[in-house]
C-alpha positions as CSV (number, residue, x, y, z in Angstrom):
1,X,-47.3,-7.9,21.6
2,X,-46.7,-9.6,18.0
3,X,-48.1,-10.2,15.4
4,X,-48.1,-12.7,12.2
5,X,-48.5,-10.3,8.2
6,X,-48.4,-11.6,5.0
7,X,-46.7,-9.9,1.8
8,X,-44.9,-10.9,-0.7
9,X,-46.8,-14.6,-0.6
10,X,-45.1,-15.3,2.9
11,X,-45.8,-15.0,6.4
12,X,-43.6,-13.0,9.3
13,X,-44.4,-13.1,12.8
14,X,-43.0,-9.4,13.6
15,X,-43.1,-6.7,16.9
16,X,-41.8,-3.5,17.0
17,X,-38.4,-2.5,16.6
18,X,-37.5,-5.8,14.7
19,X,-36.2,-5.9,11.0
20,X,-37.5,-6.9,8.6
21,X,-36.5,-8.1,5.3
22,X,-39.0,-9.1,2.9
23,X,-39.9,-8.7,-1.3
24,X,-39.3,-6.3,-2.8
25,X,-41.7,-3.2,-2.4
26,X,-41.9,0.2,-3.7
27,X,-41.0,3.5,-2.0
28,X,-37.8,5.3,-1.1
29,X,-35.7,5.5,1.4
30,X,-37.3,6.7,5.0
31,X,-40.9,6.5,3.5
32,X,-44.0,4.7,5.7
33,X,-44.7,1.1,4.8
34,X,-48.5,-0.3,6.3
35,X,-49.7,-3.8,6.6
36,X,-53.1,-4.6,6.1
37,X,-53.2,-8.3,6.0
38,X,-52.9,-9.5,9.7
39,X,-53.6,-12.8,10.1
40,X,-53.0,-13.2,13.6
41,X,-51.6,-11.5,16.7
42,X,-51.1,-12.7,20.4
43,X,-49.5,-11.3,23.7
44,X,-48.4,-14.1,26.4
45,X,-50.4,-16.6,26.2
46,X,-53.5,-14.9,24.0
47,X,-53.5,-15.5,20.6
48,X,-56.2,-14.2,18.4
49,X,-56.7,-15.8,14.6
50,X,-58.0,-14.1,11.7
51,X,-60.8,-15.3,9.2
52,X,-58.5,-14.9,7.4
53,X,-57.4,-11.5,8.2
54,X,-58.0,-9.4,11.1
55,X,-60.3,-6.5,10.4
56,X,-58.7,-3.1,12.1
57,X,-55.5,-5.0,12.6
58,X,-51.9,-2.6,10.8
59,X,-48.0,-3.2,11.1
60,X,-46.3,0.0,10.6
61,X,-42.8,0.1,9.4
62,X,-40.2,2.2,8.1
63,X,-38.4,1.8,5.1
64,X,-34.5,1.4,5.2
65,X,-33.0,0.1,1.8
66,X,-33.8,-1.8,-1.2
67,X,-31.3,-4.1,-2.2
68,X,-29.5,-6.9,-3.9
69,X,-29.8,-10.3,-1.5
70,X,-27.2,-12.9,-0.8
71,X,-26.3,-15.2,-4.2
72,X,-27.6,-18.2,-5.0
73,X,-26.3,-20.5,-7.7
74,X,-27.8,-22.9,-9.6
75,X,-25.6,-26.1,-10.9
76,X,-26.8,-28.4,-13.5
77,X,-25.3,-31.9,-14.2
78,X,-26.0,-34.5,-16.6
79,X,-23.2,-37.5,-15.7
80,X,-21.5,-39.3,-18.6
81,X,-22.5,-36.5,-20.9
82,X,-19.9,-33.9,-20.2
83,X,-22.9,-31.4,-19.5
84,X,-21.9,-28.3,-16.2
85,X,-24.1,-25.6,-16.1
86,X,-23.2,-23.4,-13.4
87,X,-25.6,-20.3,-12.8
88,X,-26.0,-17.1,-10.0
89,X,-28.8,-15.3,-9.5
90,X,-29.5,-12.7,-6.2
91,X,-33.6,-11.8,-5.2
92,X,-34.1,-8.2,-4.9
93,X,-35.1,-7.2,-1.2
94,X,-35.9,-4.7,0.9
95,X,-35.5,-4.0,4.4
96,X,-38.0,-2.6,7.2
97,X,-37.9,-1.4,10.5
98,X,-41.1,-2.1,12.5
99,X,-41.9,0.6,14.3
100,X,-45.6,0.2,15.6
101,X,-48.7,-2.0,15.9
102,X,-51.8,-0.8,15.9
103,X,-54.8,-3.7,16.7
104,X,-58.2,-3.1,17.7
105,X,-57.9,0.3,18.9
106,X,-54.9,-0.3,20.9
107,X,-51.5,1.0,19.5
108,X,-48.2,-0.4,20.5
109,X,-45.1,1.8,19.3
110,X,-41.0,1.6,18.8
111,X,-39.1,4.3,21.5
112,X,-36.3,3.8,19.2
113,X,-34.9,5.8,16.6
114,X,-34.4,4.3,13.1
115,X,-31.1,4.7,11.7
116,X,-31.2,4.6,7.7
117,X,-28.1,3.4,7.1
118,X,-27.7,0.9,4.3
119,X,-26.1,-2.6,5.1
120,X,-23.1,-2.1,2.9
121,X,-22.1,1.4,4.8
122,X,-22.3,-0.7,8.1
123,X,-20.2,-3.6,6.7
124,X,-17.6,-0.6,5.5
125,X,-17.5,0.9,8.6
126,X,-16.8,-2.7,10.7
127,X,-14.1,-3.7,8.3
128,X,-12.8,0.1,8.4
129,X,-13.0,0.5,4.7
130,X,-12.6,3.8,4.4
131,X,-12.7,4.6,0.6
132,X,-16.0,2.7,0.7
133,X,-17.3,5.1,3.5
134,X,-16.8,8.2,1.9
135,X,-18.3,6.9,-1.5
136,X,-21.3,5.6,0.6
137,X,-21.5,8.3,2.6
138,X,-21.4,10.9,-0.4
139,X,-24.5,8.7,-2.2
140,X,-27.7,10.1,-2.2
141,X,-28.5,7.1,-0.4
142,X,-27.7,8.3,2.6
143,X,-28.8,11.0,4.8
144,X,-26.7,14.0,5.6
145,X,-27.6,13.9,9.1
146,X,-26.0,10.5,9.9
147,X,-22.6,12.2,9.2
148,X,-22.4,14.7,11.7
149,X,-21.7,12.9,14.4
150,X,-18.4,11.5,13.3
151,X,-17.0,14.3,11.8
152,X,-17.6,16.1,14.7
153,X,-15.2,13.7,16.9
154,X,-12.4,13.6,14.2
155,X,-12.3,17.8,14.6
156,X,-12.3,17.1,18.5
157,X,-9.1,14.6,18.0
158,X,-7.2,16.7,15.6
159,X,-7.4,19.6,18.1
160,X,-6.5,17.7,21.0
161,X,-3.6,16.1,19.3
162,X,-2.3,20.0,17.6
163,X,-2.4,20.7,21.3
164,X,-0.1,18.4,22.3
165,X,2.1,19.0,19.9
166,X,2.3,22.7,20.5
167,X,3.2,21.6,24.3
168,X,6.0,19.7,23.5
169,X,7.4,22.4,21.2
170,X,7.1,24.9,24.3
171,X,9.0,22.4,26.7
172,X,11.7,21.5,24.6
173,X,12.0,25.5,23.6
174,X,12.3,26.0,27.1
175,X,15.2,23.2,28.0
176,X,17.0,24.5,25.3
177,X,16.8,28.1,26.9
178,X,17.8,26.8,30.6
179,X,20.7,24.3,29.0
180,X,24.3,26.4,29.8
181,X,26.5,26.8,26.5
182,X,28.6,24.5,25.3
183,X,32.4,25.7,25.5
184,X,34.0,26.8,22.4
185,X,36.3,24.2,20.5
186,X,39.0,24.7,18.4
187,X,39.1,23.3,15.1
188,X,41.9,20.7,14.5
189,X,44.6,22.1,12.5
190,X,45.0,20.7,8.5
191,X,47.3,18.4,7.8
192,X,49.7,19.4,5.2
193,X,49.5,18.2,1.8
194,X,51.6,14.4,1.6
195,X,52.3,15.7,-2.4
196,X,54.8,18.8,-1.0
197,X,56.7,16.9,1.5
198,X,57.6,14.6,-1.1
199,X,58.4,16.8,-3.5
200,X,60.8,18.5,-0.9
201,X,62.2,15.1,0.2
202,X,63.2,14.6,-3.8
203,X,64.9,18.1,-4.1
204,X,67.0,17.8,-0.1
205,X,68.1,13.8,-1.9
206,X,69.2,15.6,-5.1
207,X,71.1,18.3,-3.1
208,X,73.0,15.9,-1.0
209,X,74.2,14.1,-3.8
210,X,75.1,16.9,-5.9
211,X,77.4,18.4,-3.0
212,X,78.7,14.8,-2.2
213,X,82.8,14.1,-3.7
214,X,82.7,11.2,-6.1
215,X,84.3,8.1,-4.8
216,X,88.1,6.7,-6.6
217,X,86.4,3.3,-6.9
218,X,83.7,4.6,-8.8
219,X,84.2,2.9,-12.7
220,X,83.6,5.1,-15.3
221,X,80.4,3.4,-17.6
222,X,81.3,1.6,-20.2
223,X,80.2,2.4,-23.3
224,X,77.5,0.9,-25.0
225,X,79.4,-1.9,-28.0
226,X,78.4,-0.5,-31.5
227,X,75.6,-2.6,-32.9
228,X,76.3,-4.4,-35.7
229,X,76.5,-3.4,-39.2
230,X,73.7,-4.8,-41.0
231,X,73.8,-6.4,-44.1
232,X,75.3,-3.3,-45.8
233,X,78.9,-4.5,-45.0
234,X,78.5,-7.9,-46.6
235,X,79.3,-8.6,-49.8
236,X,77.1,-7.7,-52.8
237,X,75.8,-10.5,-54.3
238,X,75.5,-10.9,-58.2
239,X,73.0,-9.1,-59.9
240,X,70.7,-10.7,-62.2
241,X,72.2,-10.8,-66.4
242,X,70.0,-7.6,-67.4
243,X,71.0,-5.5,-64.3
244,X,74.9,-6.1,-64.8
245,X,77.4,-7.3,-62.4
246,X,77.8,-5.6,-58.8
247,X,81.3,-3.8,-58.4
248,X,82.2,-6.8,-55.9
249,X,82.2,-10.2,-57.6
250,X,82.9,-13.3,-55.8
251,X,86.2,-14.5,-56.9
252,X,85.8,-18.2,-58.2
253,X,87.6,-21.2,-56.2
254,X,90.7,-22.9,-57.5
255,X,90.5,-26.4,-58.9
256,X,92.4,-28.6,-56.4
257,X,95.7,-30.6,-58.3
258,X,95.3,-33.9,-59.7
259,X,96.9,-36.8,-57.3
260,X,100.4,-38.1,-58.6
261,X,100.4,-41.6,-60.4
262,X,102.3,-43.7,-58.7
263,X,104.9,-44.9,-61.0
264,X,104.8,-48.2,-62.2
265,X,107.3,-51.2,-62.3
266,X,108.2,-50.5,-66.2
267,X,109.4,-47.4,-65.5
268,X,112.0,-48.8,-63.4
């Protein structure tokens, strides 16, 4: 059986256990919602019209959420003008969960159970979100009752897998036991230290050749050639007139001798 309501200035054709989502309308979450304006409802091929309503005719529904819809945006353009107007806006909503019909004396009702969860804490829970989940979950949105069920197979888990674990520590404890000992290894012995066996090799060298006889060929070293006296050994040079003359003067070059005339024919 269905049947065709009005609210909100449109028309649904709704049966039970289908969601709705229409205007906005008030009431919290899990209260009763009731439709009085049927305007028609059928089964098969019987349809029965309203004048415009059906007198005795009610939807029942539950409610499940009110909430922000899907955005719309709104773009304005006027060409050759440089004028872009871009706008969002999203229609408040709320969502319903038929759960009964009730036309003429004859009631028709849901067998299923309505699950209050809000759309955002499903869309978390697909996409495995699970910061959102918790936050959602700890709302006042939500029912407490709706998370017992998971926490309750997240204890199961842990338990199984501490289990598990605590098996595998018992087998391996017990290998370990069975497992003969390992025979006893000795420890290489240290190398000694490279530094004292070349100091030794320096001391047995200096002993050898301190015991050895010194060859005839050997040359004696010649000694070093004295270095040059410096310019102490030259001779002092002439002092300036108000100092005086050194001890050593230079002593002045002789004038060399006039050439001989050669003697003329007179003279003979």
């Amino acid at each position: 059986m269905y049947a065709v309501i009005k609210t909100g200035g449109k028309q649904y054709r709704v049966q039970p256990g289908d969601v709705l989502i229409v205007e906005k309308l008030d009431g919290d979450v899990g209260s009763a919602v009731k439709f009085d304006q049927v305007l028609a409802h059928g089964e098969g091929a019987d349809v029965t019209l309203g004048a415009p309503i059906i007198d005795g005719a009610f939807v029942h529904a539950t409610l499940i959420e009110t909430r922000k819809g899907e955005k719309v945006k709104i773009f304005k353009k006027i060409r050759r003008q440089g004028y872009r107007r871009t706008r969002g806006h999203r229609q408040t909503e709320t969502v319903l969960r038929v759960t009964g019909l009730e036309i003429g004396g004859t009631t028709t009702k849901w067998d299923g159970e309505v699950n209050l969860a809000p759309k955002a804490l499903m869309d978390a829970k697909a996409r495995g979100l699970k910061n959102e989940i918790a936050a959602l979950e700890g709302s006042s949105l939500v029912p407490a009752v709706i998370d017992d069920t998971p926490k309750k197979k997240a204890a199961a888990r842990k338990a199984v897998a501490r289990k598990a674990v605590a098996e595998d520590v018992v087998d391996t404890q017990e290998a370990a036991a069975e497992a003969p000992a390992p025979a006893e290894v000795k420890a290489p012995k240290a190398k000694a230290a490279p530094k004292k066996a070349a100091a030794e090799d320096v001391v047995d060298t200096q002993e050898a050749a301190a015991e050895a006889p010194p060859s005839a060929d050997a040359e004696a070293p010649k000694a070093k050639a004295a270095p040059k006296k410096a310019a102490a050994e030259t001779l002092d040079t002439v002092g300036t007139e108000a100092d005086g003359v050194t001890s050593e003067t230079v002593a002045p070059k002789k004038k060399a001798a006039p050439k001989a005339k050669p003697a003329s024919d007179d003279a003979e």
